[in-house]
N, C-alpha and C positions, 0 to 999 in steps of 0.2 A: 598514504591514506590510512594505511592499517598496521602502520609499522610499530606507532606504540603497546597497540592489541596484542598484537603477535607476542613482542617480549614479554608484556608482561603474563601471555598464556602461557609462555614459556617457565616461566620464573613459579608459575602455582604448578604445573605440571613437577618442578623440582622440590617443592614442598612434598609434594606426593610421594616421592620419588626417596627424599629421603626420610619418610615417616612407614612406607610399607618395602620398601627393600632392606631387611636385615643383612645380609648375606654384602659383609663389606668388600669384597671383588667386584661386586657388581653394580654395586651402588656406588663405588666409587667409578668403573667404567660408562653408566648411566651418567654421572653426573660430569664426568667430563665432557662426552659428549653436549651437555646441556649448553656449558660453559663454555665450549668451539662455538655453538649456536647462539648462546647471546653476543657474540663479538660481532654478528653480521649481519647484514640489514633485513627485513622482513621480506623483500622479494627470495632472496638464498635462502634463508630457512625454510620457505615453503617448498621451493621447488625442489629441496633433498629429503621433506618430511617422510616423504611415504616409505614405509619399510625399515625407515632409519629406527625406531626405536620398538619395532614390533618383535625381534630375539626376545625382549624385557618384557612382553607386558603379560606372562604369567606370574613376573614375581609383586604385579601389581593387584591392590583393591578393586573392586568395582568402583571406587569414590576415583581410584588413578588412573583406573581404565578410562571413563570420561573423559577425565581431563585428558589422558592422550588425546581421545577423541574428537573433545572440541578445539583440540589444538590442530587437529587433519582438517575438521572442520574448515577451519577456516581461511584454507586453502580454498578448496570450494566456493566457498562463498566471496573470495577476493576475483576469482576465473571470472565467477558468474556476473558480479559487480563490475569488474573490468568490458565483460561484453557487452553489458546492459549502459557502459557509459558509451561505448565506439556506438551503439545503435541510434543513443540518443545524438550523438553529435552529426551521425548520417543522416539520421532523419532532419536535425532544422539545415546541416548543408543542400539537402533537396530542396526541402521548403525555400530557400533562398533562392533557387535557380527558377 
């Protein structure tokens, strides 16, 4: 459902990434890491998001930090989606019975 999302929040959070990390150790270990994470479907990348790329995000903008962001984001918002769809399926299997 969300899995073209994901990569390609992924893919602008690495524009960031290599437009505000000078510091090439780091940007280059930011970026691999990015690179593990575009190889894998949208359910894995969420579910390792958190804390995975928070070491880095002093060496980011406020414009990267966002994007980090809406990249946690959207994790959240796939949990939330996900319950909101089991709810609706419970509710018309009631309504059936």
């Amino acid at each position: 459902m969300t899995d073209g999302k994901i990569h390609k929040k992924l893919e602008q959070f690495k524009q960031w990434v290599n437009v505000d990390i000078t510091d090439s150790p780091v940007r280059r270990e930011v970026s691999n890491l990015i690179e593990q994470d575009e190889k894998k479907d949208s359910p894995a990348i969420l579910k390792e998001i958190d804390g995975k790329y928070s070491p880095y995000r002093s060496h980011l903008s406020e414009l990267g930090k966002t994007r980090l962001d809406l990249l946690k984001a959207e994790k959240k918002f796939s949990e939330t989606i996900y319950v909101a769809l089991a709810a609706v399926k419970f509710k018309k299997l009631i309504s059936k019975s």
